[in-house]
C-alpha positions in Angstrom: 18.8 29.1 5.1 19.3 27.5 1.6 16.5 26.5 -0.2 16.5 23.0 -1.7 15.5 22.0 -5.1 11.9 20.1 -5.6 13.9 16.7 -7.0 15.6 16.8 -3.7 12.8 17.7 -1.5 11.1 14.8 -3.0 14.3 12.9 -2.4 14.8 13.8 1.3 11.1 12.6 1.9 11.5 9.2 0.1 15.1 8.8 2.1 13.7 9.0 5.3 11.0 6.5 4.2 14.0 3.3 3.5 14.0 4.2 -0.6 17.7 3.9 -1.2 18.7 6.2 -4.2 20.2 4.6 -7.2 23.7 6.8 -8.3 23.2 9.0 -11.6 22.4 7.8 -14.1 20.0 5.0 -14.1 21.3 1.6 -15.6 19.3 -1.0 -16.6 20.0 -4.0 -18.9 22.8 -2.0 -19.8 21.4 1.0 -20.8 21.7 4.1 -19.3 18.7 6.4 -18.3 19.3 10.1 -17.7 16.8 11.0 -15.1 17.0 14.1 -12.2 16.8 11.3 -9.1 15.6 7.4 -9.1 14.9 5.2 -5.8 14.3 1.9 -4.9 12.0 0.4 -2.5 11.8 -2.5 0.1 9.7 -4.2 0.5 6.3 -3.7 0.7 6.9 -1.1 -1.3 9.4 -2.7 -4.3 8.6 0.1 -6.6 11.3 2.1 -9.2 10.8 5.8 -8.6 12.1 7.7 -10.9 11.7 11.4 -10.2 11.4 13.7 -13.4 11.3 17.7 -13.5 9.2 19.5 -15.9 10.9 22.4 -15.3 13.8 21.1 -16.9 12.7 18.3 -19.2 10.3 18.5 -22.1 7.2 16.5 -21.6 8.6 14.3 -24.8 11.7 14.2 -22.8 9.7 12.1 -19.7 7.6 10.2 -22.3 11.4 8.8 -23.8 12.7 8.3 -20.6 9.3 6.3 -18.7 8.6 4.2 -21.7 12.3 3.0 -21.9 12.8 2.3 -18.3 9.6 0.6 -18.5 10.3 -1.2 -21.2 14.2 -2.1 -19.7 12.1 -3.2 -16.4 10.3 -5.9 -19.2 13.1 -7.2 -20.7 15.4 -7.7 -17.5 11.8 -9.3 -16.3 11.7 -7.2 -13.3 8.4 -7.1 -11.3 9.0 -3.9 -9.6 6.2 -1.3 -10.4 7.8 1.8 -12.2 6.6 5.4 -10.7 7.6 9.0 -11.9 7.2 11.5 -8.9 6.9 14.9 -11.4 8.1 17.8 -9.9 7.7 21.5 -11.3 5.4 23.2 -13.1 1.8 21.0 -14.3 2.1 19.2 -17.5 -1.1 19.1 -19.9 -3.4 16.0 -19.6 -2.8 14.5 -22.9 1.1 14.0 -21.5 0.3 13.3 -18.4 -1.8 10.7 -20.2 1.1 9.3 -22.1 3.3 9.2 -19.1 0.5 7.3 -17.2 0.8 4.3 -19.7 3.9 3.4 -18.9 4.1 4.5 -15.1 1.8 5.2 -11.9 2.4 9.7 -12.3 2.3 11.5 -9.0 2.5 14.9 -10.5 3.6 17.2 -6.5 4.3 20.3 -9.3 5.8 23.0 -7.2 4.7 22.2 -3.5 5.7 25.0 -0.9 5.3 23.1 2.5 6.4 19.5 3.3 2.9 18.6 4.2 2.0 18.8 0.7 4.6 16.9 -0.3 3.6 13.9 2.0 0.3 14.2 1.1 1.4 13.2 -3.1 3.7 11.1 -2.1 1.5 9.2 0.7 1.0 6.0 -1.9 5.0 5.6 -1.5 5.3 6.3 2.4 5.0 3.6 5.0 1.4 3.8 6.7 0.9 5.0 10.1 -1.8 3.7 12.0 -3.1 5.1 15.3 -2.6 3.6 18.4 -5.2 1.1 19.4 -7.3 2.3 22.6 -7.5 -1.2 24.0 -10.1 0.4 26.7 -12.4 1.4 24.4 -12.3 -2.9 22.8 -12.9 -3.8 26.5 -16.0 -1.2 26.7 -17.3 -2.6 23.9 -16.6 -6.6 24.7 -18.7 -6.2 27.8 -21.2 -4.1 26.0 -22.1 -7.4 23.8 -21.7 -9.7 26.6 -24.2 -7.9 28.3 -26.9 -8.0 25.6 -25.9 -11.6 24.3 -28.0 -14.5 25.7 -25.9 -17.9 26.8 -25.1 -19.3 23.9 -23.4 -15.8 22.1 -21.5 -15.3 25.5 -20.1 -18.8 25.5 -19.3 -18.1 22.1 -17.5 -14.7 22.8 -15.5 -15.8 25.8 -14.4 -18.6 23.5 -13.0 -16.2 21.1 -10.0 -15.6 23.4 -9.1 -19.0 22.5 -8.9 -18.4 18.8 -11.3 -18.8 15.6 -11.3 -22.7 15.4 -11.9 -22.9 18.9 -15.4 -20.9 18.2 -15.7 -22.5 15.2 -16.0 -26.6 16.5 -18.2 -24.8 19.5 -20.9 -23.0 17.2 -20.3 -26.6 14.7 -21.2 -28.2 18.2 -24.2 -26.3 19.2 -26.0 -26.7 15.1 -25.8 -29.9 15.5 -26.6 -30.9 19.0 -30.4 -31.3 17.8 -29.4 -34.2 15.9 -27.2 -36.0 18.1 -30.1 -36.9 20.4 -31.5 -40.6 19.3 -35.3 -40.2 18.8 -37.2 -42.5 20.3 -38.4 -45.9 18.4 -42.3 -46.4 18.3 -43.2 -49.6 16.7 -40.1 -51.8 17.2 -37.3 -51.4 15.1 -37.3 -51.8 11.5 
């Protein structure tokens, strides 16, 4: 079994989640950017990862290379958010701190399991939502028709017909008090 580096264990997971790598090394507005691994998103994720190594670059060395693709992002006018995924081993928190001025830092340092590795990157990954249990919705739908009087249950079946449909009913029931024509006493005026 070979044992893959942390830039591309951070590459494989934001692969599989539709970032398309950008070939070595980074170009933009012309210049050139010499950074381990770097990934664009789709959307609704349209962010520029650029994944640095701190076991291999000085913490000045991420500082020169964040600040000047953030400041190429500027002048090309691009509105893509700028991340660095940090791999390797924990930086101090005054660079950490620098980096963070110019870029959202997701420091994953030296993760041993994948699930750890999700876990940082999770801000980056596509969200998965569980399953709706549409029996427990119809539970609860007959749980509040039950303890509704008239009016809420007319309400709640209209529902099923959309918000503006509920919306002229409940308009409808304010002001059916003030539709009805009081009585005249005295002759009209």
């Amino acid at each position: 079994m070979t044992e893959t580096t942390p830039v591309e264990r951070v590459a494989r997971m934001l692969e599989s989640a539709s970032f398309q790598r950008i070939p070595a090394p980074l170009q933009i507005g012309g210049l050139k950017f010499d950074a381990p691994a770097a990934f664009v998103g789709q959307s609704p994720s349209p962010d520029l990862v650029v994944v640095g190594d701190s076991a291999t670059q000085t913490a000045r060395d991420l500082q020169r290379i964040v600040e000047g693709v953030g400041r190429a992002l500027d002048v090309v006018r691009s509105r893509r958010p700028l991340t660095l995924v940090l791999v390797g081993p924990r930086l101090e928190s005054g660079a950490l701190a620098q980096l963070s001025r110019y870029a959202r830092v997701l420091p994953v340092g030296e993760t041993a399991d994948d699930a750890s590795l999700k876990n940082w990157l999770a801000v980056l990954l596509p969200l998965k939502l569980p399953k709706p249990v549409e029996a427990r919705g119809m539970d609860c739908l007959e749980e509040l028709r039950a303890s509704s009087n008239a009016e809420q249950r007319e309400l709640i079946n209209l529902a099923t017909s959309g918000a503006e449909a509920v919306a002229d009913r409940f308009i409808g029931m304010v002001e059916q008090p003030f539709d009805e024509k009081p009585t005249a006493k005295g002759g009209e005026r």
